[in-house]
Structures are given as C-alpha cells and as structure tokens.
Backbone bond lengths (Angstrom), bond angles and torsions (degrees), N, CA, C in turn:
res aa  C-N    CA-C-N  psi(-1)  N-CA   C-N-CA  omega(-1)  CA-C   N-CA-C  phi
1 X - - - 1.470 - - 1.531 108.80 -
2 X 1.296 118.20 119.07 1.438 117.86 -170.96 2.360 90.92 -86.24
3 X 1.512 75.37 174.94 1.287 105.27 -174.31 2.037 114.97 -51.53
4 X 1.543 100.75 -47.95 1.535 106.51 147.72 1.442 142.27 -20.29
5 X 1.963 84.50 -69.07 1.361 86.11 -178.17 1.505 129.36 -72.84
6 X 1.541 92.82 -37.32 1.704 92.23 143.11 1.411 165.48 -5.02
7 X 1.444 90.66 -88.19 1.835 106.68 147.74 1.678 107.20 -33.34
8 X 1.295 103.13 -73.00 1.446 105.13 -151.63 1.619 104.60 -87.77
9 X 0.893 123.15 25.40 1.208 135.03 132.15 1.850 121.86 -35.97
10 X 1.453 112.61 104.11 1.691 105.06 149.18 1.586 122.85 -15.88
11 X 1.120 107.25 -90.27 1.078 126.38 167.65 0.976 137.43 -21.11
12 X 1.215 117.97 -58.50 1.763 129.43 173.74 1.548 102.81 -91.27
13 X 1.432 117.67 -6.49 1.729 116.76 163.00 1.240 102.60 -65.80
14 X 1.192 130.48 -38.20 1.582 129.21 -145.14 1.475 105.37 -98.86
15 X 1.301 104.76 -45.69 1.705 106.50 157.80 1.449 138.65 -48.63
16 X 1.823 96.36 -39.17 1.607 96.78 167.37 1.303 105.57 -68.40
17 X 1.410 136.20 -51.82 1.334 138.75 171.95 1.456 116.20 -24.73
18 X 1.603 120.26 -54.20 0.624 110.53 -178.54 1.739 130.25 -99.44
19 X 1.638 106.70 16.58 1.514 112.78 172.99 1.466 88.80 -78.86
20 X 1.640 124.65 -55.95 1.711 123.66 -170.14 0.898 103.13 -63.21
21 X 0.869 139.34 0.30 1.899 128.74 166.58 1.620 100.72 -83.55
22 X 1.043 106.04 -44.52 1.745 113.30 -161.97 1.673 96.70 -71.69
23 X 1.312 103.74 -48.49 1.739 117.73 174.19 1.545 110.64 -43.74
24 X 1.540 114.04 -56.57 1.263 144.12 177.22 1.589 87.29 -39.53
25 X 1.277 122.39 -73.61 1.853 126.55 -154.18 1.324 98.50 -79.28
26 X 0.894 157.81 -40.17 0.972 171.77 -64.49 1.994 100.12 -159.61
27 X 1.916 98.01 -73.91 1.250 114.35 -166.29 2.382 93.75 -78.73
28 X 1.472 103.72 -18.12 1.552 115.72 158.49 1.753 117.22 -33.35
29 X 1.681 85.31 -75.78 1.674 118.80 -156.58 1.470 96.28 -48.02
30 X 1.720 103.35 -60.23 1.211 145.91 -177.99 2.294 101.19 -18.39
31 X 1.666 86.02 -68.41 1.589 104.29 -174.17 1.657 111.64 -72.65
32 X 1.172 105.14 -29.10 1.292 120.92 170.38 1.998 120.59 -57.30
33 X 1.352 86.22 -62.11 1.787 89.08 164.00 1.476 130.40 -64.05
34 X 1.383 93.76 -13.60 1.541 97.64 -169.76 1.445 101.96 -86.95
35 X 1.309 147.90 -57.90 1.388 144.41 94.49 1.249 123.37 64.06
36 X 1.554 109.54 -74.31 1.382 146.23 -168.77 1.653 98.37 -75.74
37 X 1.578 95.37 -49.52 1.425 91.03 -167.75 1.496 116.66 -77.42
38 X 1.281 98.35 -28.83 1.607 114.31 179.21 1.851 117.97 -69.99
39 X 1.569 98.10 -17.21 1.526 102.20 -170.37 2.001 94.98 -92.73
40 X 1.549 113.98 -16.69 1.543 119.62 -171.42 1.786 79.80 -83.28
41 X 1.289 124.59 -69.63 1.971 111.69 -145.90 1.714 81.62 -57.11
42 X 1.220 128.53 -52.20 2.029 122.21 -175.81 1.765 114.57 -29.25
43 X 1.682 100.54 -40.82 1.577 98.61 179.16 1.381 123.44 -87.94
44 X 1.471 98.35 -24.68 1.187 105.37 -169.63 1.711 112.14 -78.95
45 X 1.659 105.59 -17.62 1.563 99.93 -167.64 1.908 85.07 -94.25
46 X 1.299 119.48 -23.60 1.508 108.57 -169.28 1.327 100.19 -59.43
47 X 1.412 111.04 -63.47 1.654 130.97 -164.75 1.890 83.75 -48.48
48 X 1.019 119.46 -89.90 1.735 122.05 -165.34 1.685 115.34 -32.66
49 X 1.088 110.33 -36.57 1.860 101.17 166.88 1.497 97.32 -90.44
50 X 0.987 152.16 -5.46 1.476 149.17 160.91 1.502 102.79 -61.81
51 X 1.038 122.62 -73.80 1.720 150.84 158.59 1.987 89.40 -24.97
52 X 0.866 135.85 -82.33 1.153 145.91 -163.66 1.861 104.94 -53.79
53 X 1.000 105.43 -53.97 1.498 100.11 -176.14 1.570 145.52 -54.26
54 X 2.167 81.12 -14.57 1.343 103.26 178.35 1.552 108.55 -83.52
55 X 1.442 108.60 74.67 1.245 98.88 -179.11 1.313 138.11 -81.11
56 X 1.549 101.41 -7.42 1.889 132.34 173.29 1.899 94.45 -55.22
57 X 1.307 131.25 -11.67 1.392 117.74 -164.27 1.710 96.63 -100.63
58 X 1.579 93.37 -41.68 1.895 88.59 167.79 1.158 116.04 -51.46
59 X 1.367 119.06 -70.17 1.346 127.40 -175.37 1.877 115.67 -39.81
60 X 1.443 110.25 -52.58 1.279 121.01 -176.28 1.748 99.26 -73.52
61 X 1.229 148.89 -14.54 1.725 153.84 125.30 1.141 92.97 -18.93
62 X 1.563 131.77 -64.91 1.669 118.11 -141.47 1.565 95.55 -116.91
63 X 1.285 121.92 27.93 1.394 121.61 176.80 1.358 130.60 59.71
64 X 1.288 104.67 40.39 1.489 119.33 -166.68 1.562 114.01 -98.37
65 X 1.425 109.66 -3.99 1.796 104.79 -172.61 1.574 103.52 -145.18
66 X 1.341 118.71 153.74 1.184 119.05 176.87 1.531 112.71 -81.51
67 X 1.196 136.26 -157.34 1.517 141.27 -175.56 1.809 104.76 -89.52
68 X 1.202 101.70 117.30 1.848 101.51 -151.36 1.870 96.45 -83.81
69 X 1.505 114.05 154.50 1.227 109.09 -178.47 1.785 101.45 -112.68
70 X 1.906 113.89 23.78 1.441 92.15 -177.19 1.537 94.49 -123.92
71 X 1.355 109.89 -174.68 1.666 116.92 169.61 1.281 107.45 -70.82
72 X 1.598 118.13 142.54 1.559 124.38 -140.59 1.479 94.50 -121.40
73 X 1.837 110.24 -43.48 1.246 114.28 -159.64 1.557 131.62 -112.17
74 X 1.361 136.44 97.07 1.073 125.21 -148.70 1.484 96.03 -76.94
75 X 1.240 134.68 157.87 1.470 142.88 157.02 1.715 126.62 -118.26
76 X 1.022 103.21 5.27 1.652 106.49 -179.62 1.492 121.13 -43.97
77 X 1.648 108.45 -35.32 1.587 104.78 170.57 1.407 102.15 -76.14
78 X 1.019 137.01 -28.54 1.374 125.51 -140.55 1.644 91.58 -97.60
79 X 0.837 103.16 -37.81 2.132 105.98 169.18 1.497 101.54 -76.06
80 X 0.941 146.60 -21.95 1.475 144.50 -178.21 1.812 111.72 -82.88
81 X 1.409 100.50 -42.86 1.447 108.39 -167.96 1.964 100.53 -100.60
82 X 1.309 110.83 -1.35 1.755 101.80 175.60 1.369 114.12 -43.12
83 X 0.863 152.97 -75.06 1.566 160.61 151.39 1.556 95.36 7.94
84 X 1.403 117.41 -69.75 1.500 130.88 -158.35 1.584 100.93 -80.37
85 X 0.960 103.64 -9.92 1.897 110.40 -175.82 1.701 101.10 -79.27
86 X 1.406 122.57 -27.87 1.272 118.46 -179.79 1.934 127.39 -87.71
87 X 1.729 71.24 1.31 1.995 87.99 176.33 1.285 113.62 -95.84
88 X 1.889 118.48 -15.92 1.525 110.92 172.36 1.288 107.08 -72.51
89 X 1.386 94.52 -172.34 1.729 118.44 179.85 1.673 96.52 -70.57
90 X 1.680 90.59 144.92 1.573 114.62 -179.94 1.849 86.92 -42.90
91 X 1.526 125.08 -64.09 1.542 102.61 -146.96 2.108 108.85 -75.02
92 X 1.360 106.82 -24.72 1.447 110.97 155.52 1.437 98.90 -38.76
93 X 1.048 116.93 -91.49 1.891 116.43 -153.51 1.439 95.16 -45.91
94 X 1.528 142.74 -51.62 1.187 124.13 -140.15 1.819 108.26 -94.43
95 X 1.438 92.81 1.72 1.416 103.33 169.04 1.481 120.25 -82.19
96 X 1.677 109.48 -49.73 1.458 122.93 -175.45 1.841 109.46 -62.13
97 X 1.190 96.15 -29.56 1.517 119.79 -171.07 1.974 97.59 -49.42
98 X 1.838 84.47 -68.19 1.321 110.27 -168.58 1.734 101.59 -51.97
99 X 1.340 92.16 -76.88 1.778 92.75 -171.45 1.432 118.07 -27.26
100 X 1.476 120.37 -46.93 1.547 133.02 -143.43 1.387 76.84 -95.18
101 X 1.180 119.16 -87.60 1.875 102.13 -165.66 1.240 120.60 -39.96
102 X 1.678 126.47 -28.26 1.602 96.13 174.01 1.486 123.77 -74.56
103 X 1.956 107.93 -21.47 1.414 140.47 -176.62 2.055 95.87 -54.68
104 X 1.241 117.84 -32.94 1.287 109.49 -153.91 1.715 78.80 -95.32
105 X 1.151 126.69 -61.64 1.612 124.27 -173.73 1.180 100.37 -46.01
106 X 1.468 138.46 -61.63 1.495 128.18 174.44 1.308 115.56 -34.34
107 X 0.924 124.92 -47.12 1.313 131.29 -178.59 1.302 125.34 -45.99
108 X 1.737 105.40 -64.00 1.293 111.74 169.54 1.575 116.86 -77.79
109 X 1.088 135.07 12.82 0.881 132.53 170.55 1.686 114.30 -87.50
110 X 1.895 115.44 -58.35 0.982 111.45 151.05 1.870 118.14 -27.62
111 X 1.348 96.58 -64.45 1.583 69.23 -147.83 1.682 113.20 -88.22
112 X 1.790 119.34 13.88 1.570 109.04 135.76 1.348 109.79 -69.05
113 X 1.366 128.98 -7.99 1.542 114.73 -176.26 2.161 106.85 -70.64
114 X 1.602 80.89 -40.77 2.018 92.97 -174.48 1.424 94.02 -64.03
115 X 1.347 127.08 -36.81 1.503 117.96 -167.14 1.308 110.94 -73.36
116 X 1.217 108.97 -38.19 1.567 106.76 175.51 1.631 131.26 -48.78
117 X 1.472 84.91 -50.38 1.574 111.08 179.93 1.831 100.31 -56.30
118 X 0.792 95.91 -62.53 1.445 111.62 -170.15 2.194 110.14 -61.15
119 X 1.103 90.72 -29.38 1.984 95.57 159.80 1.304 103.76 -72.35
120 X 1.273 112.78 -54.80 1.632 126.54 -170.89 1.941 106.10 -35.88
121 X 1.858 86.13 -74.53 1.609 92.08 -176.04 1.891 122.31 -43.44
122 X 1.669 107.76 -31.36 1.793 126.45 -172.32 1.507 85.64 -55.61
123 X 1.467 132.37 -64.89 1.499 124.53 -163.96 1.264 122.32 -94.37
124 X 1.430 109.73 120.68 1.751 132.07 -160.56 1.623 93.19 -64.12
125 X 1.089 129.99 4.30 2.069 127.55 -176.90 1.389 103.67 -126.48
126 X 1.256 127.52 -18.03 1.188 147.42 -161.90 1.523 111.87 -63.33
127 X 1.664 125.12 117.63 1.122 122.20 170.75 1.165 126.15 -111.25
128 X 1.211 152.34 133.10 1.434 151.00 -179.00 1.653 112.97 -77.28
129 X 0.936 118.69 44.05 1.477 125.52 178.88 1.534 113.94 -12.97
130 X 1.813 102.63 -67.21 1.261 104.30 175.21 1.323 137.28 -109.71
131 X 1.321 113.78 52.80 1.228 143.90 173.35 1.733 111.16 -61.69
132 X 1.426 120.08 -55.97 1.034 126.94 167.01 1.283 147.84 -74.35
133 X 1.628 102.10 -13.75 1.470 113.83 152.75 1.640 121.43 -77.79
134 X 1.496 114.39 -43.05 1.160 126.78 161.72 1.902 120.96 -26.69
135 X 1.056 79.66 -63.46 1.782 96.26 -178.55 1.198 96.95 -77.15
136 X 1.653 150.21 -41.31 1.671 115.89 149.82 0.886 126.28 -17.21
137 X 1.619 101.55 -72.88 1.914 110.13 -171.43 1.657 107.35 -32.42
138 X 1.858 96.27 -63.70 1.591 107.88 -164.67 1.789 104.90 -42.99
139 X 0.994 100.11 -58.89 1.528 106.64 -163.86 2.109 96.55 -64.01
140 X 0.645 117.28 -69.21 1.349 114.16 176.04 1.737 121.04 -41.35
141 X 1.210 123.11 -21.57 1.474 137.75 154.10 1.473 106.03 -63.91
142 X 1.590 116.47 -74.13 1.504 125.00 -176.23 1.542 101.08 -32.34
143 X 1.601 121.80 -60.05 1.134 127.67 -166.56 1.476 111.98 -51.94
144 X 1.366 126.29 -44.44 1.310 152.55 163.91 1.893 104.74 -53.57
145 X 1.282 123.95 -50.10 1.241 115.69 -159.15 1.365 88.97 -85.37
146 X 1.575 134.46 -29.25 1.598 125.90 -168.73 1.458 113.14 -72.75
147 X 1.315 121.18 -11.42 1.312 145.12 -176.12 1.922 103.98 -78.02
148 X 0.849 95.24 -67.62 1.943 120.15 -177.68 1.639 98.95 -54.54
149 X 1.068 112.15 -68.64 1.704 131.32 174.88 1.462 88.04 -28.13
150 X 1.283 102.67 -105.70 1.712 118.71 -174.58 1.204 99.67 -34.12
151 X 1.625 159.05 -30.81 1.490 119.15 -165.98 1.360 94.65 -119.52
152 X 1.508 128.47 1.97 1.258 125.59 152.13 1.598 121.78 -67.75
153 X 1.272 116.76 -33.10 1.409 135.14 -173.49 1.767 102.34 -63.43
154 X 1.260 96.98 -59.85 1.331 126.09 175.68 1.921 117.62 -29.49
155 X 1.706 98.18 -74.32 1.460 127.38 158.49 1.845 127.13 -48.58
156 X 1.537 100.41 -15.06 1.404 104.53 172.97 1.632 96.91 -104.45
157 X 1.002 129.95 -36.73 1.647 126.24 -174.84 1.267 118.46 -77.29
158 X 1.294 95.46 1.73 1.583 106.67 -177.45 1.908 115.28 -79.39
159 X 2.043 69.31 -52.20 1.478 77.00 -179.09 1.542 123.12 -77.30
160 X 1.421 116.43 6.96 1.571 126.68 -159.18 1.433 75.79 -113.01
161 X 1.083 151.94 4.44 1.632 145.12 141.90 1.663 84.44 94.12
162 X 1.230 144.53 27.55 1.504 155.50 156.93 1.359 107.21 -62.11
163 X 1.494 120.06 165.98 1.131 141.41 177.52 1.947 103.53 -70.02
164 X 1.120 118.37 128.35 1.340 105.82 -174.07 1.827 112.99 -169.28
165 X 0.980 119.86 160.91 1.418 125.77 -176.92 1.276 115.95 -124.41
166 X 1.809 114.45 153.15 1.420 121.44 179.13 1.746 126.02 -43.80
167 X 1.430 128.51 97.18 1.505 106.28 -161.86 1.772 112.29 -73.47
168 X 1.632 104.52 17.60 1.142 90.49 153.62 1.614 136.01 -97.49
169 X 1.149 114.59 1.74 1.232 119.70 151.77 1.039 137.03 -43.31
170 X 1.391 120.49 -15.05 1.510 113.78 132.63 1.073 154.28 -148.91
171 X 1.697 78.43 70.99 1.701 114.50 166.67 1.621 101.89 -37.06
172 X 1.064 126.37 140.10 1.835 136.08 131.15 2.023 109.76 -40.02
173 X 1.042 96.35 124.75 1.638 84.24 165.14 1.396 101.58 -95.63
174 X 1.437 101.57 173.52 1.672 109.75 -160.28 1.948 105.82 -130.98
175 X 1.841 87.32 -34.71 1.809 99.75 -165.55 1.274 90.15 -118.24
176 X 1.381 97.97 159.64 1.577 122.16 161.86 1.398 115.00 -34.13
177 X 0.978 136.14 137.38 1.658 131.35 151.90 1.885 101.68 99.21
178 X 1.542 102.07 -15.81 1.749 102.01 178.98 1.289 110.95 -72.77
179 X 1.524 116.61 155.45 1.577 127.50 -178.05 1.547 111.23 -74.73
180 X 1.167 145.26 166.93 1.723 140.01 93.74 0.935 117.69 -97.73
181 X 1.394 86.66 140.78 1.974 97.11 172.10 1.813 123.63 -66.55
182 X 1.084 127.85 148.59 1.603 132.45 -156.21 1.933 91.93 -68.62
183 X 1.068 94.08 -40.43 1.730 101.78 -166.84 2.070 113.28 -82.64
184 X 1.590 94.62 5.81 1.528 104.70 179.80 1.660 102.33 -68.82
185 X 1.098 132.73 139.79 1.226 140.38 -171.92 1.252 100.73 -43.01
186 X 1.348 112.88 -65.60 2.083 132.06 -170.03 1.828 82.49 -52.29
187 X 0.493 132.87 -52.03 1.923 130.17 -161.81 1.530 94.92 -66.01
188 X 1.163 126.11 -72.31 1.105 147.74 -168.41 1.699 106.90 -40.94
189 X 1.603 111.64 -47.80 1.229 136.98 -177.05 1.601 117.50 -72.31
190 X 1.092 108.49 -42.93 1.637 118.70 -146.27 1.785 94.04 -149.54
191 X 0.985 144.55 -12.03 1.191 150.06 149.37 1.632 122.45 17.94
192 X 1.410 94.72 -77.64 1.605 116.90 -176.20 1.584 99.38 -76.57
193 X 1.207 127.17 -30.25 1.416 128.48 174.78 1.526 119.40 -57.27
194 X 1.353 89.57 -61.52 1.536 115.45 -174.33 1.783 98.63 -62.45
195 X 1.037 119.64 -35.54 1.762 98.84 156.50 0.863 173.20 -135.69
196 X 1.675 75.22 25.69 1.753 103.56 148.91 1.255 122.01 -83.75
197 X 1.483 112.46 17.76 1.122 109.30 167.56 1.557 112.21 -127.43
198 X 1.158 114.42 18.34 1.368 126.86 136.97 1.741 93.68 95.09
199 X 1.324 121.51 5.24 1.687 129.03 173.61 1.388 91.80 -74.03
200 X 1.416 153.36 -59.75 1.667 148.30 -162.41 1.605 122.23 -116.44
201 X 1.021 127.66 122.62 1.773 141.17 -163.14 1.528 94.13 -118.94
202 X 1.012 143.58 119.66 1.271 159.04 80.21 1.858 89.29 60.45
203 X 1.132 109.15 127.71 1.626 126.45 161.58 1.952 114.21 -64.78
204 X 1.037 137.37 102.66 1.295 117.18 -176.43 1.779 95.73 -72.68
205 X 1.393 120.35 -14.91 1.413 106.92 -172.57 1.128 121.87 -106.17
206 X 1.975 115.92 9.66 1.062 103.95 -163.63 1.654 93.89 -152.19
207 X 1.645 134.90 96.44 1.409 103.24 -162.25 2.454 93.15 -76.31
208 X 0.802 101.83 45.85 1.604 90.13 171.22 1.524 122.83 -111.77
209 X 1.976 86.87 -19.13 1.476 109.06 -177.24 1.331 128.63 -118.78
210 X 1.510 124.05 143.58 1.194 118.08 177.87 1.416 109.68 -122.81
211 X 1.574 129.78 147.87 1.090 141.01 -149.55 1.768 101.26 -118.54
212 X 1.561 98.09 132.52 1.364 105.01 -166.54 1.844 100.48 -89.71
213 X 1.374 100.66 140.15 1.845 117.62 -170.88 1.221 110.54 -84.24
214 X 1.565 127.67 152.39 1.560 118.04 -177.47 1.867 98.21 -60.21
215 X 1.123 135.12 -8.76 1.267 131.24 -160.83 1.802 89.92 -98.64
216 X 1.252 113.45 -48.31 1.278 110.18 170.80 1.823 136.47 -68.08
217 X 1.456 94.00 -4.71 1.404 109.18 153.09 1.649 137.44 -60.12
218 X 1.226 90.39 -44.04 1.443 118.84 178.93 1.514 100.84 -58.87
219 X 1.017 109.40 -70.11 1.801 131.19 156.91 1.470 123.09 -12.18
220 X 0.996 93.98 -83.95 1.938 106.74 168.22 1.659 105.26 -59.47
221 X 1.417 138.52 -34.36 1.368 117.87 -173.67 1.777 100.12 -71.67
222 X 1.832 126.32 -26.98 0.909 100.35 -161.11 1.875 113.02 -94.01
223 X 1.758 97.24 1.68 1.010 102.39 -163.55 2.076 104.67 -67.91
224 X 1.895 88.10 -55.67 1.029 113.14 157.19 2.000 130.33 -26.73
225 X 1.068 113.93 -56.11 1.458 124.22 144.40 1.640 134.31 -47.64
226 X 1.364 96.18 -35.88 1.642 109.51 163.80 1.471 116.88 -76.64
227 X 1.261 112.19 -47.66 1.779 136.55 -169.41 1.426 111.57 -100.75
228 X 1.362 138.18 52.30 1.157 138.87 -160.01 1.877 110.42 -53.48
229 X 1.199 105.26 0.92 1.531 127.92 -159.04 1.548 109.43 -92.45
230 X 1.695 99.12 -37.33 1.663 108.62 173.65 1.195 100.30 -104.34
C-alpha cells in the first residue's frame, strides 16, 4: 500500500482528525496556562507593592505613630486583581481576603472616629465620651493588621521566587515552651514588660527569640480573648 492509498484511507482520515484535535487541546490548554500563569505573577506583583506601601503599619510595629485620624489603606490593586485573587493558592486568597476586609472596616472606622472628633470639637459643651475606647479598638486592629501585612507580604514574595521569610514568624505563641519573634508587634510593644514580668525568657537557641512561660500562658489566652485579632 503506497503512501496514497493511505492518506485516503477512512481510517487513517479519522486518526489524523483525531491527532489535530488532540494537538488542537493540547496547543489550547497549552495558551491557556500560560495566561493563567501570567495573570497570577500580574496579581501577585500588584497586590505586593500595594502590601508594601502601607508603610504606616511598619512604623506603627515599632511605635512610631499615634492612633491616625485619616484613611490608612489604599485598595486599588486589590479591587482590580479580585477576579485574579481566585487563581492563587487556597492560603494566598484566604490571607488577602483576611487582611483587606479588616483593612476596609479599619478604615471606616477611623474615619467615623475623625468625624466624631471633629463634631465633638463644633460644640463648646461637647464631650467625646468615646474617644478613648475607640482608639483601643483602632490601635488594637493596627496591631492585628501589622501582623497580616507582614506575613501576607511575606507569602506573596515567596511565591514570586523573591527574597522572603517564614510568615509564621509571627505566629502569637499560645503554649508553654513556644517562641515570638523580637520584631512581633506584642514584643516590640510590651517586650521589657512582658519579662519582667516573668510571661517571656530569652531563647537559649535563638538570640531572635523569646520563649513564652507557663505563667505567660495564662497571659496570651487572655490577651487573645481580649484581641480576637491575635
């Protein structure tokens, strides 16, 4: 059977048909992933200089700002890239999720907090009653959002094959014998307190870490109960 008869063959029609079909899905899938992948590094680098800019959360980490009365958090990537937010990894999305929705309630909270203040000051009898619980909340959120920030930041640079660190480093410890890291907000904050009051001991294996005490257990469950955030 020459090469002719071949071709025109049923048979071997239906087969070529069906390699270009396979070619077809195939050379599809192919453009499709590429795409896919190209639309994940697009969110991931927007979201990460988004993530980065909030630099009021570093600063407010190392105790550098008082309880702010303006809008803190920009979101423009994060409304731009929603669509693309459902193509990362399950713990990507459930991070961006987390951060940004409490980031948007902070927000408005601050700034009925500025409005308040600012009715308050218009009337010469006028007291701000809850001025000072308010700015708990705020500051106790910030503390919470500088946490999320950093190990969200962390978890996207990871995957952008960037220079980057474990975002559990700063985990909360919970049990006896667990670490915090020196640069964890609560450390950063309350540090010298926390052990002189005999809740945190010094890492012998780690000078970065300090190890939470059965006395400092007690501590962290109630903080934790107070701060639903850590």
């Amino acid at each position: 059977m020459n090469w002719t008869e071949i071709l025109s063959n049923p048979i071997t029609g239906n087969i070529l048909l069906l390699l270009a079909a396979i070619i077809g899905v195939l050379g599809s899938y192919s453009i499709y992933k590429i795409r896919l992948n190209d639309r994940r590094k697009s969110a991931r680098r927007a979201l990460t200089a988004e993530l980065e800019s909030m630099s009021i959360l570093t600063q407010w980490a190392e105790g550098m700002y008082d309880v702010p009365t303006q809008r803190l958090f920009p979101t423009v990537a994060y409304e731009a890239h929603l669509e693309n937010i459902g193509f990362l990894s399950d713990e990507e999305a459930e991070k961006l999720t987390s951060f940004y929705s409490q980031a948007i309630i902070l927000d408005d909270l601050v700034e009925l907090h500025r409005e308040t203040i600012r009715t308050a000051s218009m009337r010469s009898n006028a007291y701000d009653t809850g001025k000072q619980n308010r700015e708990e909340i705020i500051r106790s959120r910030l503390d919470s959002l500088a946490i999320e920030r950093w190990q969200t930041l962390q978890l996207l640079k990871n995957k952008l094959g960037e220079p980057s660190e474990p975002p559990e480093k700063l985990d909360l410890p919970k049990v006896e014998g667990e670490s915090i890291y020196i640069k964890h907000p609560i450390f950063q904050k309350y540090g010298e307190m926390l052990v002189s009051k005999g809740y945190l001991e010094p890492d012998p294996q780690s000078p970065e870490y300090y190890l939470l005490t059965g006395k400092g257990e007690n501590w962290i469950a109630d903080v934790a109960e107070e701060e639903p955030g850590f």
